[in-house]
N, C-alpha and C positions, 0 to 999 in steps of 0.2 A: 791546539791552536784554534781560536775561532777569529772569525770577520770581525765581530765587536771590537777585539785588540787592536784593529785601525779604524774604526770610525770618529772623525772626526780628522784624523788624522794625516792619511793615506787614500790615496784611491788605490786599489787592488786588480791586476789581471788572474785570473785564475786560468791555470792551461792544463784542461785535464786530458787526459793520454791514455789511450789504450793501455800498453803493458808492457814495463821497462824491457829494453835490451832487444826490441823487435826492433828490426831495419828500419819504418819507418817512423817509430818516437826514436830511433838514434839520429834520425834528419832532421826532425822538428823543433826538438828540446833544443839541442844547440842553435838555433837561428833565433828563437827567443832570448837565449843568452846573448848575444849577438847584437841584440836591440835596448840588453838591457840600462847602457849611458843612456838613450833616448826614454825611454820608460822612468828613468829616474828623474828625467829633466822635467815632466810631469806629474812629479812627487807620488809614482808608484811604485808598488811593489808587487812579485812577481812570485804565484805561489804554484807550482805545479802539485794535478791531483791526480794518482792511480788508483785500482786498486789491488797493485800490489801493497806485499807487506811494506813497513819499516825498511824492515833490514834488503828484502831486493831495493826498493829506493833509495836509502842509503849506498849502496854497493853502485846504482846506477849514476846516481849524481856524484859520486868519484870519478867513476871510468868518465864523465862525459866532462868532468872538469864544472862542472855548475856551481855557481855562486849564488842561487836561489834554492828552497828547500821543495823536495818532494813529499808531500802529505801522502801517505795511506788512506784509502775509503776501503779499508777493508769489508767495512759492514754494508759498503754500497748504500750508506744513507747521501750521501752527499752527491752523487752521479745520478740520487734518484730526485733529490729534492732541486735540481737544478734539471732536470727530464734529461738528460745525455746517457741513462745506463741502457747498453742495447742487452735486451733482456734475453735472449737467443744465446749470445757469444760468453754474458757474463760479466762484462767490461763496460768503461763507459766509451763513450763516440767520441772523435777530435773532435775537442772546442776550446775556445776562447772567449772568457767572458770578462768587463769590464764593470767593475762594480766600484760607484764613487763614494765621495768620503764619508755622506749619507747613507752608505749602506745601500743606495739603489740602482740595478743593474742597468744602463746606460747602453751596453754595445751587447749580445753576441753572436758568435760565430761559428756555427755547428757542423761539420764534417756531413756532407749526404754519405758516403761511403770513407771509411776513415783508413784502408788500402788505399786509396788513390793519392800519390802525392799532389796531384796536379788540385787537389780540394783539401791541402792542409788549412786550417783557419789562418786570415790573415795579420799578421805584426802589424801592420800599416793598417788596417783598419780598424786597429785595437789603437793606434799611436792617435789616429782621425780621432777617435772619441775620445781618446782623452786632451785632445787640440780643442775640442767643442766646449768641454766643460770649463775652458778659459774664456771661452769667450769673442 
């Protein structure tokens, strides 16, 4: 899957995630889904990124009921080329990025500490930017 496959087309939220089946991307992922009628009413779409494999993301976006797909960064190129991979832990940091139909990043929203619920990246301020790009 690349971002090209919606340009022109889609604006795109990316919500990459530490690492399926932890307690707090089992809080997260679901509230994204949750917003996903308003996300669409802004002709997006909603790709979550770990770097778990395939198959745990597979296995995770069952259990949580997700109607958005889970992308593998396995090789950590994609947690790197957007700066969220905490290089210590292995994983990338909570965030939320908004990226419109031009392919250009518009909003995001980086976790200082991605333990803390109380600093998950905001829906609503991912909904904000894409409210902006209408105008």
């Amino acid at each position: 899957m690349s971002l090209s496959d919606y340009r022109g087309r889609k604006n795109v939220i990316l919500a990459f995630f530490p690492l399926a089946f932890s307690p707090l991307c089992t809080h997260q992922l679901p509230t994204v889904q949750r917003e996903g009628p308003r996300f669409d009413a802004f002709d997006a779409v909603v790709l979550g990124v770990s770097v778990d494999s395939h198959h745990a993301n597979e296995a995770f976006a069952r259990k949580l009921n997700l109607s958005f797909p889970l992308l593998s960064d396995w090789k950590r190129e994609v947690s790197t080329a957007y700066g969220v991979l905490d290089l210590e832990r292995g994983y990338s940091r909570r965030a939320l990025f908004v990226i419109d139909k031009h392919g250009r990043v518009v909003h995001k929203d980086v976790s200082a500490d991605s333990g803390d619920l109380e600093l998950v990246p905001s829906n609503q301020a991912a909904l904000d930017a894409l409210g902006e790009l209408r105008g």
